[in-house]
Every structure is written in C-alpha cells, then in structure tokens.
N, CA, C, O and CB atoms as a CASP TS submission, in Angstrom:
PFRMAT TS
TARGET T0000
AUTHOR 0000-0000-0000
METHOD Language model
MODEL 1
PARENT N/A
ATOM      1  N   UNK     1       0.822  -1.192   0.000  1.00  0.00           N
ATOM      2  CA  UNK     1       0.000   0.000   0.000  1.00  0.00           C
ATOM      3  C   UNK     1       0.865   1.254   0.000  1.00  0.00           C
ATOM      4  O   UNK     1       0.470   2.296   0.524  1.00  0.00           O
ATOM      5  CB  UNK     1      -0.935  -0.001   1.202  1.00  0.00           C
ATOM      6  N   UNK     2       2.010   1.145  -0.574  1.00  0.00           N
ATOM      7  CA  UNK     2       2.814   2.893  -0.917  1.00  0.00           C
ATOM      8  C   UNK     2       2.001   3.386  -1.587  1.00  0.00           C
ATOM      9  O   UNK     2       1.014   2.963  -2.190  1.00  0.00           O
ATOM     10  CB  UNK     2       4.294   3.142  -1.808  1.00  0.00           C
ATOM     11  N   UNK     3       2.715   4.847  -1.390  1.00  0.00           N
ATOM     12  CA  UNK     3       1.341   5.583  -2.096  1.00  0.00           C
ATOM     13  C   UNK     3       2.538   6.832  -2.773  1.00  0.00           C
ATOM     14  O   UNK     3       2.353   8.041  -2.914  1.00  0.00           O
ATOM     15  CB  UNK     3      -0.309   6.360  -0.618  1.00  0.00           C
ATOM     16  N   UNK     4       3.867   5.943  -3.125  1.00  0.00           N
ATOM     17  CA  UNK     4       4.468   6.099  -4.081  1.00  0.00           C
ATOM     18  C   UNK     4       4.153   6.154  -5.732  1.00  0.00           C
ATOM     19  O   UNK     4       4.802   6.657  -6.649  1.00  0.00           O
ATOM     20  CB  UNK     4       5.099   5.405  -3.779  1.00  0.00           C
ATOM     21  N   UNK     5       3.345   5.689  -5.722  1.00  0.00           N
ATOM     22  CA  UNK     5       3.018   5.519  -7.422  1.00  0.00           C
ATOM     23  C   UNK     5       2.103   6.257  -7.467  1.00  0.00           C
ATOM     24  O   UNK     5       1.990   6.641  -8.631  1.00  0.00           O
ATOM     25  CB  UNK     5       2.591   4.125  -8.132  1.00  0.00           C
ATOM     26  N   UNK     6       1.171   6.796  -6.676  1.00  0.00           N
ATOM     27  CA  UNK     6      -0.161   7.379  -6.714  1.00  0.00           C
ATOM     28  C   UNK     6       0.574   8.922  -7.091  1.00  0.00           C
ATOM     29  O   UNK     6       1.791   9.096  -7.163  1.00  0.00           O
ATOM     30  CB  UNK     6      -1.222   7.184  -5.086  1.00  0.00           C
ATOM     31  N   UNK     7      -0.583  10.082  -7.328  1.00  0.00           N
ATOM     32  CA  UNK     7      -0.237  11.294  -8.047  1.00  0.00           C
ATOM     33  C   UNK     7       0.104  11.854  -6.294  1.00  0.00           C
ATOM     34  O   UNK     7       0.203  13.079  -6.350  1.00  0.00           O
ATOM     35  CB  UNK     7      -1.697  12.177  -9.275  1.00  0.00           C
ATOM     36  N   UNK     8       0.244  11.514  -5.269  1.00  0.00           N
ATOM     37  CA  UNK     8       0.131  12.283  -4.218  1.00  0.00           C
ATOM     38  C   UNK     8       1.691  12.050  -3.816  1.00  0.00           C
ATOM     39  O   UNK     8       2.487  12.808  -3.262  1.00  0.00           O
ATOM     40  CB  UNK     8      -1.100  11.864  -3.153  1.00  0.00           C
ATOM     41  N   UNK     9       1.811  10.914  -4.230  1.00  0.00           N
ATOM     42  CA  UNK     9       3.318  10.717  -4.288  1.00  0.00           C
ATOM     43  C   UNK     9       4.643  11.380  -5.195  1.00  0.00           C
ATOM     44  O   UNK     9       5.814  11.726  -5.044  1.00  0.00           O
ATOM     45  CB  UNK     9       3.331   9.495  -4.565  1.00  0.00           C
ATOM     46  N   UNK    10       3.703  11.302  -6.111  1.00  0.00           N
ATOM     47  CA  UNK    10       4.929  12.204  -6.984  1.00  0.00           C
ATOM     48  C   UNK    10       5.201  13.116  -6.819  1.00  0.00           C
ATOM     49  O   UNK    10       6.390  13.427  -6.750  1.00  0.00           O
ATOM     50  CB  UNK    10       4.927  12.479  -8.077  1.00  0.00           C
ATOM     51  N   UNK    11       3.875  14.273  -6.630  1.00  0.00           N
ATOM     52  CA  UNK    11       3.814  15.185  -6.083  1.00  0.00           C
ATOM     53  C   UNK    11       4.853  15.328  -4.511  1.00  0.00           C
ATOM     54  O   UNK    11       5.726  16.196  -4.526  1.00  0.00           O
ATOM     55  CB  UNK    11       2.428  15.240  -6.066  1.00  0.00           C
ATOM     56  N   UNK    12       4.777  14.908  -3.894  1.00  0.00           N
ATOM     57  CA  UNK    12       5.487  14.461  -2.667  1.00  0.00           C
ATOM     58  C   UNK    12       7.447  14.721  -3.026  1.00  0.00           C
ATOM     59  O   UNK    12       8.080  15.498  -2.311  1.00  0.00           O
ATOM     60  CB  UNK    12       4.922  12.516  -2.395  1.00  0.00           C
ATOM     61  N   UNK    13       8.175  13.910  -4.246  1.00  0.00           N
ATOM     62  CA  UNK    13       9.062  13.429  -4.527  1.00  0.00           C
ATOM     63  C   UNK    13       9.077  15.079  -5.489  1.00  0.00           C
ATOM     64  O   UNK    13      10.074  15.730  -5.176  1.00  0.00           O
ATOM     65  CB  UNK    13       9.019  11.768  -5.026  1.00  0.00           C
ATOM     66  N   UNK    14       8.565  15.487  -6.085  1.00  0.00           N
ATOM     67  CA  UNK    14       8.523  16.547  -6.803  1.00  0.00           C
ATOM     68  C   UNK    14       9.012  18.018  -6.127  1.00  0.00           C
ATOM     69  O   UNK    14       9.914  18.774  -6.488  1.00  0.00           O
ATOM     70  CB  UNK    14       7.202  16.541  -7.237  1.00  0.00           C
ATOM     71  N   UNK    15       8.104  18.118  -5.054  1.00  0.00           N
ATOM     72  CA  UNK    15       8.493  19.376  -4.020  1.00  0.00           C
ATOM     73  C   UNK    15       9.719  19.083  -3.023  1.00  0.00           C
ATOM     74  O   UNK    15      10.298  19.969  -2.395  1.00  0.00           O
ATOM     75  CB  UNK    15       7.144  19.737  -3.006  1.00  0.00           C
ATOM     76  N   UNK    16      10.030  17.722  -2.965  1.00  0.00           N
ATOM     77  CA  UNK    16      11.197  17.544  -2.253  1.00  0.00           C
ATOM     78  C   UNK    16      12.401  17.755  -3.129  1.00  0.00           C
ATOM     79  O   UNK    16      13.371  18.235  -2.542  1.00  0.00           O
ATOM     80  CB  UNK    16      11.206  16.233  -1.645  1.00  0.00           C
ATOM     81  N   UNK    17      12.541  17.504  -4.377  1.00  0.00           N
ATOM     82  CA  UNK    17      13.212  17.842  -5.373  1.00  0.00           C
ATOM     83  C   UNK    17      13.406  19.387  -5.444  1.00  0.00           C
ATOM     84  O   UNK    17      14.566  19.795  -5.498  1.00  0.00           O
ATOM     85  CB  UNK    17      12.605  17.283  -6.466  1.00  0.00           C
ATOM     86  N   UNK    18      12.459  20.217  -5.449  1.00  0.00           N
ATOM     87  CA  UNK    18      12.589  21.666  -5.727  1.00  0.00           C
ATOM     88  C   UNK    18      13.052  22.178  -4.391  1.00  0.00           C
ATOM     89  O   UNK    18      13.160  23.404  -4.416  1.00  0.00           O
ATOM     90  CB  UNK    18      11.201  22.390  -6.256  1.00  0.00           C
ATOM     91  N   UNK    19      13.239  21.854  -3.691  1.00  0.00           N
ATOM     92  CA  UNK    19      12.930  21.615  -1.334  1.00  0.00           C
ATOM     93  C   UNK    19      14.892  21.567  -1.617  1.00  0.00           C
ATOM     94  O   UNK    19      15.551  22.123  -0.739  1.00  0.00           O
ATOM     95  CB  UNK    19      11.588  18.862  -0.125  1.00  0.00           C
ATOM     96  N   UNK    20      15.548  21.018  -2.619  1.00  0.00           N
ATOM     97  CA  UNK    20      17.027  20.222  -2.623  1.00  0.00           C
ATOM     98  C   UNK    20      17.317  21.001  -3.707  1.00  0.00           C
ATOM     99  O   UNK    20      18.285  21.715  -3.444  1.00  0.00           O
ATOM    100  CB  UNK    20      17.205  18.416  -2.845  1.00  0.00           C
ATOM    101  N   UNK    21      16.845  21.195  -4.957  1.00  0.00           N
ATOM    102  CA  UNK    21      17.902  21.975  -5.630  1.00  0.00           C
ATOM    103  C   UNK    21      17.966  23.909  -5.777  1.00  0.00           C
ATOM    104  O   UNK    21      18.813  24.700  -6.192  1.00  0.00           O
ATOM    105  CB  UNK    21      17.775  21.306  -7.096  1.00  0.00           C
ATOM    106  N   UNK    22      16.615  24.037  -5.201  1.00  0.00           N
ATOM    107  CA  UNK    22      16.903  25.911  -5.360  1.00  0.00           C
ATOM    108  C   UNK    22      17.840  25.947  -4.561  1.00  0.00           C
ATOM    109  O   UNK    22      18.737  26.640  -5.040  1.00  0.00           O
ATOM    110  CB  UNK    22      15.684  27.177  -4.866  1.00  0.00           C
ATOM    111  N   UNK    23      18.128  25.505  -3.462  1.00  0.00           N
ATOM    112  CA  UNK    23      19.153  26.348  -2.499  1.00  0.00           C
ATOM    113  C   UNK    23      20.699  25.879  -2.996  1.00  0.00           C
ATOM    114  O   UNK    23      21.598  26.652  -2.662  1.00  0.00           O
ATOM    115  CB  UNK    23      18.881  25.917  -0.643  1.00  0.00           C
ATOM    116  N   UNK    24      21.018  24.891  -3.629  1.00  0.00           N
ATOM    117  CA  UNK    24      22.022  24.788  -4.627  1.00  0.00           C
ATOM    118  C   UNK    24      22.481  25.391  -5.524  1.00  0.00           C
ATOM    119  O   UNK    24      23.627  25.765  -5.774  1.00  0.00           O
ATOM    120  CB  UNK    24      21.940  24.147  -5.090  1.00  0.00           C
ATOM    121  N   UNK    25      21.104  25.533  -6.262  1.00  0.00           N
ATOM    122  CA  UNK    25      21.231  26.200  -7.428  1.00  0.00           C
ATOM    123  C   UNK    25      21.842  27.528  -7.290  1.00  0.00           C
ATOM    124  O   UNK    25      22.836  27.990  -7.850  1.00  0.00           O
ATOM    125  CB  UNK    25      20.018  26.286  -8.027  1.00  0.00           C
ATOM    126  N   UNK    26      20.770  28.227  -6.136  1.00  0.00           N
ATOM    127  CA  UNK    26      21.159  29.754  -5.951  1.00  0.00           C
ATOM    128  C   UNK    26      22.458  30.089  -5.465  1.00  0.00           C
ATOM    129  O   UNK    26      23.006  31.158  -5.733  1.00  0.00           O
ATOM    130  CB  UNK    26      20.282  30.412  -5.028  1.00  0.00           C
ATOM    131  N   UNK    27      23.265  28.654  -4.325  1.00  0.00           N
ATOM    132  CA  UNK    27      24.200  28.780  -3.673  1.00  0.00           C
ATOM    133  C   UNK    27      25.580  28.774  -4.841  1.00  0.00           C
ATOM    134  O   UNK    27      26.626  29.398  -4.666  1.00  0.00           O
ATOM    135  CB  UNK    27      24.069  27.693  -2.566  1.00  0.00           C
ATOM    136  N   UNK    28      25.282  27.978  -5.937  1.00  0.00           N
ATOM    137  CA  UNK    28      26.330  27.366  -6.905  1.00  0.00           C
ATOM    138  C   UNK    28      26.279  29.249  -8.207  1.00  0.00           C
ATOM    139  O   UNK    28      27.272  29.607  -8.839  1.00  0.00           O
ATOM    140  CB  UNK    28      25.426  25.178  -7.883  1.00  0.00           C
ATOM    141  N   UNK    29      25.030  29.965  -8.229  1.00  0.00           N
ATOM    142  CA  UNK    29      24.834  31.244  -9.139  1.00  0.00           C
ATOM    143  C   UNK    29      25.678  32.445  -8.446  1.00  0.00           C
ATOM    144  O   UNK    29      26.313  33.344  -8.996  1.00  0.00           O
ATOM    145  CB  UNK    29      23.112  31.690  -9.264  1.00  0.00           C
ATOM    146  N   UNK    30      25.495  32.188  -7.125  1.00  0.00           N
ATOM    147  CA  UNK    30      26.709  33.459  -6.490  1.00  0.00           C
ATOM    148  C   UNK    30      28.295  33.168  -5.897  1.00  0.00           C
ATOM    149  O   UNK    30      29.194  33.979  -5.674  1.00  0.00           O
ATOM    150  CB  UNK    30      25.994  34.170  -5.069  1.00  0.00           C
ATOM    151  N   UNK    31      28.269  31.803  -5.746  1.00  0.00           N
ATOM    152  CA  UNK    31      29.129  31.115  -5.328  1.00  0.00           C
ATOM    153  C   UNK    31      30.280  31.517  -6.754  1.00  0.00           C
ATOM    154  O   UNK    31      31.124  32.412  -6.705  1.00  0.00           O
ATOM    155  CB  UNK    31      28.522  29.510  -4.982  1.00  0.00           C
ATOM    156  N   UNK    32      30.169  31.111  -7.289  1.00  0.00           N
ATOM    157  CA  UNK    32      30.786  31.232  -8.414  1.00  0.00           C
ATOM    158  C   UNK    32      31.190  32.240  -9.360  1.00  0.00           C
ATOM    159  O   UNK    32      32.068  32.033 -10.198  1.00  0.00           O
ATOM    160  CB  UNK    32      30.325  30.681  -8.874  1.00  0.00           C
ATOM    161  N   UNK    33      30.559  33.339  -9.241  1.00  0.00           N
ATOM    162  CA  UNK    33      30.542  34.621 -10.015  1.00  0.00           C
ATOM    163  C   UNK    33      30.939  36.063  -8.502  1.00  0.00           C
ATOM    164  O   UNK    33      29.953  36.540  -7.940  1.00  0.00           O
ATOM    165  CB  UNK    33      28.538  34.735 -10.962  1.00  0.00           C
ATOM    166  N   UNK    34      31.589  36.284  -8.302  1.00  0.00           N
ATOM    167  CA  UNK    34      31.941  37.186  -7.483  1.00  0.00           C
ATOM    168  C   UNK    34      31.589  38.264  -7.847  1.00  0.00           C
ATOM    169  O   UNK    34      31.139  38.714  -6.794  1.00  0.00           O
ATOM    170  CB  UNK    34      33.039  37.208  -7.226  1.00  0.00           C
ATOM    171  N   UNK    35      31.386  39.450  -8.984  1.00  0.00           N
ATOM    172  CA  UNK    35      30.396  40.019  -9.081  1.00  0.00           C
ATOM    173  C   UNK    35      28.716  40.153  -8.727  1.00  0.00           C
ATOM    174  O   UNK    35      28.121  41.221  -8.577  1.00  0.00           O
ATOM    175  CB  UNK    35      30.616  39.970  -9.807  1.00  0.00           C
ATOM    176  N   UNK    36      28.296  39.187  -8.662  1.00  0.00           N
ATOM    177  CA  UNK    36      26.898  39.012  -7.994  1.00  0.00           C
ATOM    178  C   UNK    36      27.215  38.996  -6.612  1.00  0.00           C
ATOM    179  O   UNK    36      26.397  39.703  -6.023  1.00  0.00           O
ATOM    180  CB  UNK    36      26.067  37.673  -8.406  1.00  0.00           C
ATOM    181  N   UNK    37      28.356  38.313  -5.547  1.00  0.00           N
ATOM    182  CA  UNK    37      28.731  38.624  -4.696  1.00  0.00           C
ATOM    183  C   UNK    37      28.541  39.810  -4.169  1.00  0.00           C
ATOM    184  O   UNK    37      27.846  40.176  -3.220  1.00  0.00           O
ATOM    185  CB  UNK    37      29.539  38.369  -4.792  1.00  0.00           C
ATOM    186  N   UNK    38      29.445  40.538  -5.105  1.00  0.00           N
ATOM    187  CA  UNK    38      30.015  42.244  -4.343  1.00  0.00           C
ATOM    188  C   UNK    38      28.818  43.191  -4.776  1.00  0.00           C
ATOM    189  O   UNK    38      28.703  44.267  -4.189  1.00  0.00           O
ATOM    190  CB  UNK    38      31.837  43.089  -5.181  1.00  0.00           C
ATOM    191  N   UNK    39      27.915  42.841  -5.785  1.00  0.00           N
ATOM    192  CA  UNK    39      26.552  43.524  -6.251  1.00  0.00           C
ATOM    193  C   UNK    39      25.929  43.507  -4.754  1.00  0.00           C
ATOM    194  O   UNK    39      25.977  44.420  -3.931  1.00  0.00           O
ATOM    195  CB  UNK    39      25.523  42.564  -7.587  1.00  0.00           C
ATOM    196  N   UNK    40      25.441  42.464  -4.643  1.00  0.00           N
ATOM    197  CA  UNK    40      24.357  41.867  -3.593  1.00  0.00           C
ATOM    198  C   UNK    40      24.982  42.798  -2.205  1.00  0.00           C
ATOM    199  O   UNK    40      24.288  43.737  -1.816  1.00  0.00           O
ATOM    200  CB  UNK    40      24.457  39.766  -3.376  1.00  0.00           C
ATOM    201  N   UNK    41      26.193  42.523  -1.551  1.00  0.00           N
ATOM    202  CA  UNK    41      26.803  43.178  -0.604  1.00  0.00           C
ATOM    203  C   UNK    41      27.069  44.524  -0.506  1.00  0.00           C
ATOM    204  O   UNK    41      27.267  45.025   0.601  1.00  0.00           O
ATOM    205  CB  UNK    41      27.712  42.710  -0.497  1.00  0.00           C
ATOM    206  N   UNK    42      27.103  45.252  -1.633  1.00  0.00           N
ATOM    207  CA  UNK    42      27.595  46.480  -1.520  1.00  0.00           C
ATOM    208  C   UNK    42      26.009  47.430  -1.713  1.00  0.00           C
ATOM    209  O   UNK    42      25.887  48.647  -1.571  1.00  0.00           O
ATOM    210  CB  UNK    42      28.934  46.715  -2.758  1.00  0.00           C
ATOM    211  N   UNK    43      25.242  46.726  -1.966  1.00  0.00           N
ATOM    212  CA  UNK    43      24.173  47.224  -1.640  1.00  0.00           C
ATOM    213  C   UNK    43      23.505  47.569  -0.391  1.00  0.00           C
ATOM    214  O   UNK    43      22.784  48.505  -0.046  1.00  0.00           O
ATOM    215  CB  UNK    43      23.630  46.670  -2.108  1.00  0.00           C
ATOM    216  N   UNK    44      24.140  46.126   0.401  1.00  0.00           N
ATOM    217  CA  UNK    44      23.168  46.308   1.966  1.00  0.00           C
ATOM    218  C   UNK    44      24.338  46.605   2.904  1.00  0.00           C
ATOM    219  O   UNK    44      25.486  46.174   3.007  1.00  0.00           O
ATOM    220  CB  UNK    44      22.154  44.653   2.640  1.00  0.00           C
ATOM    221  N   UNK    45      23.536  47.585   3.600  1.00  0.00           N
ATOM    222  CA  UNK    45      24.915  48.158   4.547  1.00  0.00           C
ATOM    223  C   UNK    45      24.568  47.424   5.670  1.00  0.00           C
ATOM    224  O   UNK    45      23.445  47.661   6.115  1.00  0.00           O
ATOM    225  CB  UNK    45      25.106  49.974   4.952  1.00  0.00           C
ATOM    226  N   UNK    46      25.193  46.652   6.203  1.00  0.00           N
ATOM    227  CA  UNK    46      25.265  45.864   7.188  1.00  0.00           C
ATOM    228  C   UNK    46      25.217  46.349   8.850  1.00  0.00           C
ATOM    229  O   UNK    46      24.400  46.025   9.711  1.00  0.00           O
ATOM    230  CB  UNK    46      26.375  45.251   6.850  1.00  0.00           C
ATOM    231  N   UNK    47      26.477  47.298   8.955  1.00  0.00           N
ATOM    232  CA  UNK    47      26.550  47.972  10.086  1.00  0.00           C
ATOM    233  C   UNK    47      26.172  49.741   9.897  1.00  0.00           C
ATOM    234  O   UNK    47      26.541  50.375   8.909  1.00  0.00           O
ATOM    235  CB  UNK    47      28.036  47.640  10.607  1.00  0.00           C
ATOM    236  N   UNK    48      25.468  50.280  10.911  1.00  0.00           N
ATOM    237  CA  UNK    48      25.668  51.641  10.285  1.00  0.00           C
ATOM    238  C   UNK    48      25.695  52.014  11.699  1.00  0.00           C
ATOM    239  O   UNK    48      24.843  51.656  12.512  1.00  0.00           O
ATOM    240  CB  UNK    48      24.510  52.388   9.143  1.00  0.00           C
ATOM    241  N   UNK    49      27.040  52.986  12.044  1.00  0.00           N
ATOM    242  CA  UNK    49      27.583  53.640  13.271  1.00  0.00           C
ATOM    243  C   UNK    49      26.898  55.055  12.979  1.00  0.00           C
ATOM    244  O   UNK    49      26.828  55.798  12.000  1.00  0.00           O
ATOM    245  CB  UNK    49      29.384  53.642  13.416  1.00  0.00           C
ATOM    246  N   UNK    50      26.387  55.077  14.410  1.00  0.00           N
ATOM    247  CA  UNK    50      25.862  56.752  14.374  1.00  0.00           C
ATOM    248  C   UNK    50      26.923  57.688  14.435  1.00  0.00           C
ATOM    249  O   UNK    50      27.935  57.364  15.057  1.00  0.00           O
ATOM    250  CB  UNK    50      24.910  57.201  15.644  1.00  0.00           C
ATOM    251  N   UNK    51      26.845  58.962  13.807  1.00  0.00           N
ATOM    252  CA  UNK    51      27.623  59.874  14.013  1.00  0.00           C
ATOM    253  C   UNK    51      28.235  60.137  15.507  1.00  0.00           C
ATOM    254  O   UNK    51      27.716  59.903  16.598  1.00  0.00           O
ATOM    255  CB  UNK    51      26.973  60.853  13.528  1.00  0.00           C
ATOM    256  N   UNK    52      29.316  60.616  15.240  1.00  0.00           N
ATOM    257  CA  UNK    52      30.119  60.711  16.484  1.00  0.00           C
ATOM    258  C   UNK    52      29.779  62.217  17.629  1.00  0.00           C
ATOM    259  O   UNK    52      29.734  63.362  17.182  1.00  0.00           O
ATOM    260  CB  UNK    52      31.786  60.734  15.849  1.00  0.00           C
ATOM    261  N   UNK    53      29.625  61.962  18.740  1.00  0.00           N
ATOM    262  CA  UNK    53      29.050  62.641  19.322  1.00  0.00           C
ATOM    263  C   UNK    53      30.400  63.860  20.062  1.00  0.00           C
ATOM    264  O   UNK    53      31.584  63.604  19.842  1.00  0.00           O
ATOM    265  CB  UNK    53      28.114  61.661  20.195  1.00  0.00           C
ATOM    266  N   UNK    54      30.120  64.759  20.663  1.00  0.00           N
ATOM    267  CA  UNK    54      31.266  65.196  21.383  1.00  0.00           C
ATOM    268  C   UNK    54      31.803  64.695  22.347  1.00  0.00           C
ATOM    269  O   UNK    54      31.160  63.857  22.979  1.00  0.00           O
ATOM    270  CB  UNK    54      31.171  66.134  21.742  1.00  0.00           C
ATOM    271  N   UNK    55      32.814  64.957  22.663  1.00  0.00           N
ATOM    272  CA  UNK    55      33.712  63.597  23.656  1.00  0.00           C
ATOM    273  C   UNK    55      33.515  64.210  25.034  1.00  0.00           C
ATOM    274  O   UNK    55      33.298  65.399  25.264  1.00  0.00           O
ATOM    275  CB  UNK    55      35.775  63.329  23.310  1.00  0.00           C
ATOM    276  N   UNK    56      33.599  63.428  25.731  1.00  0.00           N
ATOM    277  CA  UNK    56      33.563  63.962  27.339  1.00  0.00           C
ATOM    278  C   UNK    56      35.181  64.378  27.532  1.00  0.00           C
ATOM    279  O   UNK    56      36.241  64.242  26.921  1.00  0.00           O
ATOM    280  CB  UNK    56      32.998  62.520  28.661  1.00  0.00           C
ATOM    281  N   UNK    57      34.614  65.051  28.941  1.00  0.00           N
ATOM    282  CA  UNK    57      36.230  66.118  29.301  1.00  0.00           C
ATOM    283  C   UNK    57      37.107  65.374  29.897  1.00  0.00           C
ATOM    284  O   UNK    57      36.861  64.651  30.863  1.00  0.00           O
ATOM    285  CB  UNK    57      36.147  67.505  30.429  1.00  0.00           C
ATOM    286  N   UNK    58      38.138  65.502  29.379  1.00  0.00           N
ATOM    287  CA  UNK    58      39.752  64.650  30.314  1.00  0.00           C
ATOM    288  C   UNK    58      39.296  64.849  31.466  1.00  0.00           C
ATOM    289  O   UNK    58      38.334  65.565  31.748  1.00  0.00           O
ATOM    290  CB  UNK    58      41.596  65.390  30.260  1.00  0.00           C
ATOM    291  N   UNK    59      40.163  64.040  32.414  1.00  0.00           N
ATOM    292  CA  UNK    59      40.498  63.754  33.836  1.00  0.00           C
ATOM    293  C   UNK    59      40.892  65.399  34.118  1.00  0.00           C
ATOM    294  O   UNK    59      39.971  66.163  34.405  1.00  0.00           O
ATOM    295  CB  UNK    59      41.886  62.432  34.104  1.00  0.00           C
ATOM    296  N   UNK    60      42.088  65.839  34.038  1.00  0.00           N
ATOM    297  CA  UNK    60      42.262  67.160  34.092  1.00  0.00           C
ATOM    298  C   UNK    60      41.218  68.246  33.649  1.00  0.00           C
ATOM    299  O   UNK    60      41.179  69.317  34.254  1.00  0.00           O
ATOM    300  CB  UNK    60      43.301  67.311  33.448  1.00  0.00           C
ATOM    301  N   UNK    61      40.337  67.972  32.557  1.00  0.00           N
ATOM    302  CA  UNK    61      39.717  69.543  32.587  1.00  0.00           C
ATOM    303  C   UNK    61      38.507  69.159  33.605  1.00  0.00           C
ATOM    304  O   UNK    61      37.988  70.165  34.087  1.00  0.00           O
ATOM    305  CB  UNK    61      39.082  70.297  30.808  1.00  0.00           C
ATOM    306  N   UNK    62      38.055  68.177  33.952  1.00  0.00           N
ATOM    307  CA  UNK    62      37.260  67.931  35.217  1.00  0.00           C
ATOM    308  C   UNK    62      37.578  68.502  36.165  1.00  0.00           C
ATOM    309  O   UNK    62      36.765  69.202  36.767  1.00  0.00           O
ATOM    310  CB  UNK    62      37.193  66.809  35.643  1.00  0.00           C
ATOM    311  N   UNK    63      39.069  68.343  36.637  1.00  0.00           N
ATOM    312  CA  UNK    63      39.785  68.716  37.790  1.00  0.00           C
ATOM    313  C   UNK    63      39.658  69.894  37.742  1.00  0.00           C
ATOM    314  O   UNK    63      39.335  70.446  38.795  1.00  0.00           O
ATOM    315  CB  UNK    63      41.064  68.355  37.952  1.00  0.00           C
ATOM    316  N   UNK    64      39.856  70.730  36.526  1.00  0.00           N
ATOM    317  CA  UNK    64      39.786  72.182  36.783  1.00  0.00           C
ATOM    318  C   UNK    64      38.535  72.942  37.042  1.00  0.00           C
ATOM    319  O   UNK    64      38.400  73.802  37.912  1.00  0.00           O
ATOM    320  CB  UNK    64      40.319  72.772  35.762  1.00  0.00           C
ATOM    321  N   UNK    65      37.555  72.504  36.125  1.00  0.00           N
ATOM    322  CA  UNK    65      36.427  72.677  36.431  1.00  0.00           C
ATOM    323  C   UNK    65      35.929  72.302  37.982  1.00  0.00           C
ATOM    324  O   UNK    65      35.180  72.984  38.681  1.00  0.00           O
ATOM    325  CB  UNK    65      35.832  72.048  35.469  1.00  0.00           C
ATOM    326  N   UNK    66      36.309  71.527  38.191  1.00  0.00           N
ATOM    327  CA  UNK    66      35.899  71.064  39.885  1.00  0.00           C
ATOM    328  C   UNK    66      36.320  72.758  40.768  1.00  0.00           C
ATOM    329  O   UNK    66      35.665  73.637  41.328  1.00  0.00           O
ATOM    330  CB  UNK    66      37.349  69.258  40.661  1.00  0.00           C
ATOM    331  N   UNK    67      37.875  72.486  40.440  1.00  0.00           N
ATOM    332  CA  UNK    67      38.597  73.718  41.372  1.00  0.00           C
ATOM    333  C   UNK    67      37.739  74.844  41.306  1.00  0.00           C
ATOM    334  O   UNK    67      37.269  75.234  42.375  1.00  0.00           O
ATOM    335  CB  UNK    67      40.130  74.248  40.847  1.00  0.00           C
ATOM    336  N   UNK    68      37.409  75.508  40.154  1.00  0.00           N
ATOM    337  CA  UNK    68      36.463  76.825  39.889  1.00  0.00           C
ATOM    338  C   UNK    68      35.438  76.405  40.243  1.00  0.00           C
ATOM    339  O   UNK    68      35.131  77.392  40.912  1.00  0.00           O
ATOM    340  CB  UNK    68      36.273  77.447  38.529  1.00  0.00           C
ATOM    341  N   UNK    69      34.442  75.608  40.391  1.00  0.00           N
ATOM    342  CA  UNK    69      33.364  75.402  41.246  1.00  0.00           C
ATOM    343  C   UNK    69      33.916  75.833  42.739  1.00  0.00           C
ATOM    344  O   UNK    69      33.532  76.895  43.231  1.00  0.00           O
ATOM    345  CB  UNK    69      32.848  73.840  41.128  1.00  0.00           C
ATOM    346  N   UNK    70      34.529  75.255  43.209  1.00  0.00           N
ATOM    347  CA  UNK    70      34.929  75.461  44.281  1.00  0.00           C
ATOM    348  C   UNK    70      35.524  76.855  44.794  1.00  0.00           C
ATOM    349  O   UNK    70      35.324  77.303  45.923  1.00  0.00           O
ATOM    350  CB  UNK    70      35.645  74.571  44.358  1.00  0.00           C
ATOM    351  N   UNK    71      36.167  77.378  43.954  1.00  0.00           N
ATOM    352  CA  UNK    71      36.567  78.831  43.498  1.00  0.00           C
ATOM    353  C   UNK    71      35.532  79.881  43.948  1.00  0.00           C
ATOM    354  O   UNK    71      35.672  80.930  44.576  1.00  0.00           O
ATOM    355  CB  UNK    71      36.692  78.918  41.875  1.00  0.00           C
ATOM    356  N   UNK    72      34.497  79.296  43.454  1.00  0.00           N
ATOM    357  CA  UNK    72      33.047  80.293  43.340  1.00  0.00           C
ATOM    358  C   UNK    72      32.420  80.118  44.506  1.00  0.00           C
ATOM    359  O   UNK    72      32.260  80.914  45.431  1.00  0.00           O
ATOM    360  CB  UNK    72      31.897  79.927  42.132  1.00  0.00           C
ATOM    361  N   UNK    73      32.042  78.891  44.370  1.00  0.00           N
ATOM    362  CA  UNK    73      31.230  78.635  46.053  1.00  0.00           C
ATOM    363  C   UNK    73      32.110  79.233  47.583  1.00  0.00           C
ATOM    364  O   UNK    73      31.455  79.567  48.570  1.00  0.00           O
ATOM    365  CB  UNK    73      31.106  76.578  46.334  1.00  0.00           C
ATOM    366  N   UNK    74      33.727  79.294  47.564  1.00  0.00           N
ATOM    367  CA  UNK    74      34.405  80.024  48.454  1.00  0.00           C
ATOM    368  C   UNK    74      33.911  81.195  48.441  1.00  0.00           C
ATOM    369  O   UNK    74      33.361  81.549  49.483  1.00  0.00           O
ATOM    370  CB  UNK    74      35.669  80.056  48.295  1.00  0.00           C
ATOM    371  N   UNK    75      33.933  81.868  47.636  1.00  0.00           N
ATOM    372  CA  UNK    75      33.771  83.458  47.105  1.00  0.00           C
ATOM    373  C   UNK    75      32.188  84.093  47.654  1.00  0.00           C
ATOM    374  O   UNK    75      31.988  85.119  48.305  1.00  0.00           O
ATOM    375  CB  UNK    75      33.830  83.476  45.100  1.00  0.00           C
ATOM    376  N   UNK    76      31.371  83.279  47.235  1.00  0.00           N
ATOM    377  CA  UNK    76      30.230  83.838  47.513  1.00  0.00           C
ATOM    378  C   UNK    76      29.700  83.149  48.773  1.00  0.00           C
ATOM    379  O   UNK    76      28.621  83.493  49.256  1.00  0.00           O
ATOM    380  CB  UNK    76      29.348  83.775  46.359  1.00  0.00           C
TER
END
C-alpha cells in the first residue's frame, strides 16, 4: 500500500526535489561569479555607526572645572 506511485506521491518526490535543488542552485549562481557577490553586498549596509558625538572632558579639565566650582562657592 505505498502511495508512491499514486499522483500524491509524486507530487510528494517533486516538491522535495525543488525543497534540494533551489538552495544549490542559488548557492552554486553566487558562489561562483563574485560580481553578484560584491553587487548583492555592496548594496546592503550591514553595520551603520551613528555619528560621532562630542567627547567627554579629560580627567584634568574635570579637575579644573571642579577647582572653579569650588573657586566660586568660596567666594560667595
């Protein structure tokens, strides 16, 4: 009782066939041609870093800034 020979079967053996060779196929069309490679890639930007922001203050201009806080708050 397979139900190999029947149309539900072939059907069956048919989509498993297409299930096995697109991803070959497609893997063996870029695999091979490095232009379609660097097409495909240079299109999608993968990483994108946000612009760079302003940097925080050295150890020293902290320090100084500290001192003139302190500067001021003596004063007044």
């Amino acid at each position: 009782m397979s139900s190999l020979g029947t149309s539900k079967g072939i059907l069956e053996i048919a989509k498993f066939g297409i299930y096995v060779t697109v991803p070959i196929v497609l893997m063996y069309a870029f695999a091979n041609n490095t232009k379609n490679i660097q097409k495909f890639m240079g299109n999608h930007s993968y990483i994108v870093y946000p612009p760079e922001g302003p940097r925080p203050p050295s150890p020293e201009e902290l320090r100084e800034m500290a001192r003139e806080l302190a500067r001021k708050n003596k004063n007044h």
